[in-house]
C-alpha positions in Angstrom: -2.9 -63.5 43.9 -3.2 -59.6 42.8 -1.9 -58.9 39.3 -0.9 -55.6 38.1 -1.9 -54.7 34.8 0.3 -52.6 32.7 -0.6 -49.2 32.1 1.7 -48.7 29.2 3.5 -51.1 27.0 6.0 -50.8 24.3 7.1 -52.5 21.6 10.4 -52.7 19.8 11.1 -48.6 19.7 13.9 -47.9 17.9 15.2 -43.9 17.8 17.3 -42.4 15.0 19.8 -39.4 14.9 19.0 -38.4 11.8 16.4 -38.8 9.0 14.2 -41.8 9.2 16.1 -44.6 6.4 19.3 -43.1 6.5 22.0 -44.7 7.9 22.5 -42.6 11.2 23.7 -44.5 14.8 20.1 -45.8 16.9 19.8 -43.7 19.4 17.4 -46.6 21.1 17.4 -50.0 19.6 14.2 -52.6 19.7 13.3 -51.0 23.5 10.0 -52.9 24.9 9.0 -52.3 28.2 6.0 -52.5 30.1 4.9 -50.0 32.8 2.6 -51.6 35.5 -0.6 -50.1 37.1 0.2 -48.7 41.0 3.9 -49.5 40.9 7.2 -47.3 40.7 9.2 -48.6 37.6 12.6 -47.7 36.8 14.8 -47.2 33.9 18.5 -47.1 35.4 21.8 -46.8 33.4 24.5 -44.6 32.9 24.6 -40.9 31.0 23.7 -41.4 27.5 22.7 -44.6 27.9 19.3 -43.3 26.3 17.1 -43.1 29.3 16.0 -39.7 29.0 14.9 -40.2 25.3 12.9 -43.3 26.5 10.9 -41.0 28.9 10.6 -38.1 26.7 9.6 -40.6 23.8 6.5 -41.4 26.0 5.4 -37.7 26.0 5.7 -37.4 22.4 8.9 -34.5 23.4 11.6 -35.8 21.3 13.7 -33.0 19.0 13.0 -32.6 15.4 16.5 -34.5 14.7 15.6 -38.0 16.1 13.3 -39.8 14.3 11.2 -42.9 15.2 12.5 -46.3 13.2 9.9 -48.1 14.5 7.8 -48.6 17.9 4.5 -49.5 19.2 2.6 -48.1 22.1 -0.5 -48.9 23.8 -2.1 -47.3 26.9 -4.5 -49.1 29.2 -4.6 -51.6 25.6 -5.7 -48.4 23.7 -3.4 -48.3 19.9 -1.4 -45.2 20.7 0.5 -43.1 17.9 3.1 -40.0 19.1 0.1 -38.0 18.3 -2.0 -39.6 20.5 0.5 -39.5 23.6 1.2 -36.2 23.1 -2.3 -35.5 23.8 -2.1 -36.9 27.0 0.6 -35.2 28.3 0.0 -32.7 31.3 -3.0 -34.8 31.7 -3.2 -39.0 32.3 0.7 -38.6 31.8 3.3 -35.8 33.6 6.6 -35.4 32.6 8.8 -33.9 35.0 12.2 -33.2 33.4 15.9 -32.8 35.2 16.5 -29.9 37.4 13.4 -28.9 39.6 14.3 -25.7 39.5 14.3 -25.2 35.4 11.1 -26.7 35.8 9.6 -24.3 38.0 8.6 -20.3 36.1 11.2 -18.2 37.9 8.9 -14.9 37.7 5.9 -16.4 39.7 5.5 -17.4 43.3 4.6 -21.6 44.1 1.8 -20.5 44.6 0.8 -19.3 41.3 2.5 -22.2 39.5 0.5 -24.7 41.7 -2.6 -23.3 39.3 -0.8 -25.1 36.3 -1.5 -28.3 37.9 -5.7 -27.7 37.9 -7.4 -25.4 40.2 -7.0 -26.2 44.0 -7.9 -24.4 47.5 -4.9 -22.8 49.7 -5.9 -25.3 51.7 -5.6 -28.2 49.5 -1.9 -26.6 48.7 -0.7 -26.4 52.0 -2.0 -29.7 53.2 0.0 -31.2 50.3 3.0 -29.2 50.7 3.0 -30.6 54.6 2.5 -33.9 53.4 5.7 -33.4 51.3 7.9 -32.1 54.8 7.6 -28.5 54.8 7.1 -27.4 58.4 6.3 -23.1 57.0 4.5 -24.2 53.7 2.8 -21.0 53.7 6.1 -19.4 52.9 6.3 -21.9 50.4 3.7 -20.9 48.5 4.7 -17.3 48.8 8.4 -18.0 47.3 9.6 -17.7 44.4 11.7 -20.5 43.0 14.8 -19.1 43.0 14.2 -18.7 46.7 13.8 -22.7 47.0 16.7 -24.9 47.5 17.3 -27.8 45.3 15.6 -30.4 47.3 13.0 -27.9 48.3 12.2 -27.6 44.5 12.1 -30.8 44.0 9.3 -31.9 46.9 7.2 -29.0 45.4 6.9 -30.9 42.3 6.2 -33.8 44.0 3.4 -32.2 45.7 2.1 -30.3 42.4 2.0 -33.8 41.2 0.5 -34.9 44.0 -2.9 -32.4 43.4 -2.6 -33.1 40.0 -2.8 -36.8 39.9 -1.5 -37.9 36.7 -2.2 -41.6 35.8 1.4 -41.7 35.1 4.4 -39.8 36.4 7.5 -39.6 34.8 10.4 -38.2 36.7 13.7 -37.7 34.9 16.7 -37.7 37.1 15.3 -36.0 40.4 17.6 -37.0 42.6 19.9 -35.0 40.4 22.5 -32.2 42.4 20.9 -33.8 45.3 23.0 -34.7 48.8 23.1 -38.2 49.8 20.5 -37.5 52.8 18.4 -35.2 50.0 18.6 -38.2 47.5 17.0 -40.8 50.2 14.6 -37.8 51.4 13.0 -37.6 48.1 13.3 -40.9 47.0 11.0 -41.8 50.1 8.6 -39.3 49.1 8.4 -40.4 45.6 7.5 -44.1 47.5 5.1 -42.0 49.3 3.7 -40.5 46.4 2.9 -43.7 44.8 1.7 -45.2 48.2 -0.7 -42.9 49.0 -2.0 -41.5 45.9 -1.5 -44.7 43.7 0.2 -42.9 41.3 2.0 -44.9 38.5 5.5 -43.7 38.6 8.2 -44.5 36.2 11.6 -42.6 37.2 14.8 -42.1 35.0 18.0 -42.5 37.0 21.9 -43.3 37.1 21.7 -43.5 40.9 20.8 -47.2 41.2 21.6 -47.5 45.1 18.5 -45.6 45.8 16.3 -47.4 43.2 17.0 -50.6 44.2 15.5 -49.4 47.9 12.1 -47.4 46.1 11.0 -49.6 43.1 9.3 -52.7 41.9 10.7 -53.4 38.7 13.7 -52.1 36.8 15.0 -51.7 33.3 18.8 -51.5 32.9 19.8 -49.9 29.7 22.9 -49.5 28.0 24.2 -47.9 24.9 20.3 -47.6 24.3 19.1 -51.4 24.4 17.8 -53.4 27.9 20.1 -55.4 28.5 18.7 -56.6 31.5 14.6 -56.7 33.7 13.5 -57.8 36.7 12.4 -56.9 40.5 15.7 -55.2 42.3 15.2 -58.8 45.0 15.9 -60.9 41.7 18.9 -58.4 40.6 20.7 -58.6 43.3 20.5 -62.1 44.0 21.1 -63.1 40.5 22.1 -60.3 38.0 22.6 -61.9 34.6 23.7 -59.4 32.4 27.4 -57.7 33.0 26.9 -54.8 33.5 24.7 -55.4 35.6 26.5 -57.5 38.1 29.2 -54.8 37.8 26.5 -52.6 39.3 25.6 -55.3 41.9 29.5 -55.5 43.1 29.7 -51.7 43.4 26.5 -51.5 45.2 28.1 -54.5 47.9 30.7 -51.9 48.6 28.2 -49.9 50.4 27.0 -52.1 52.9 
């Protein structure tokens, strides 16, 4: 039987709002996860539930105000210090935060902007922008974002990501001001993405409907510990936690 081996681990990360040793509220409190090789993994929970600061922890991105209580980090085994992961941001790891379109430079065109993600052929750009649904990607890559709708924003990303080839993307929230028929859109291309380029993919989201359908694993936190793991099969068969099983009787009401 094929194992997956984790690509990232984490052990016992606990985020301050304050200086480390004084007694401020924890932010994130004894977090250990594991992120496995070629899989989509998802951290799901409500606003402020400390999702976002999970991801951003990962890409050494947190603000001077929080401070790290404790935590361990290894990637593929390697010791890794917020140093070290910061290093590897924009490189083995991406970090794509919420809102595509505050991601994007407003002043230059797509296809400018693809040259941020290594150096690629128009050719290479508009095979991946296809890939991604765009029927004109020429005029695409001759747009500037503000010209770009939400979801259009979003799938450029995807596709920049796509030539870039990250060994692990991290997408916060980007199913975000998204439709209902944009959110499943997306979310299959982010399964795509994974599929196709075996991409590791960790996504940050309060919209667990559409996880559930998209990942292999999930992390539910809340009030910044997991209070719950598991496959989304074993979830919502069995939820133990809850909260969770709160989200698992909402969720019925959509069937």
């Amino acid at each position: 039987m094929f194992e997956y081996m984790d690509l990232l681990q984490i052990e016992d990360l606990t985020l301050s709002a304050g200086i480390a040793g004084e007694n401020c509220g924890l932010l994130l409190d004894s977090v250990s996860l594991r992120i496995r090789e070629n899989q989509i993994t998802c951290l799901v929970g409500e606003s402020g539930a400390g999702k976002t600061l999970l991801g951003r922890t990962i890409v050494s991105l947190l603000p001077p105000e929080i401070s790290v209580v404790s935590g361990t980090f290894r990637f593929r085994g390697a010791p890794m210090d917020l140093c070290r992961l910061r290093s590897l941001r924009g490189n083995s790891i991406l970090f794509l935060p919420q809102e595509a379109s505050s991601s994007l430079n407003p002043v230059l065109k797509i296809k400018r902007q693809f040259t941020d993600f290594g150096k690629h052929s128009q050719e290479d750009m508009i095979a991946v922008l296809a890939r991604f649904g765009f029927d004109d990607p020429e005029r695409i890559l001759l747009s500037y974002p503000c010209q770009l709708s939400g979801g259009e924003a979003q799938r450029c990303l995807l596709a920049m990501a796509a030539l870039a080839k990250p060994e692990l993307l991290i997408l916060d929230e980007p199913l975000r001001s998204l439709d209902e028929d944009l959110q499943l859109q997306v979310a299959g291309f982010i399964q795509a993405l994974q599929r196709e380029s075996g991409i590791t993919v960790c996504v940050i989201s309060h919209n667990v409907r559409v996880m559930m359908g998209i990942c292999h694993y999930i992390y539910v936190i809340l009030q910044g510990k997991i209070v719950e793991e598991g496959t989304p099969e074993r979830m919502l068969a069995a939820p133990e936690h809850p909260y969770t099983a709160g989200i698992v009787r909402l969720l019925g009401s959509y069937r």
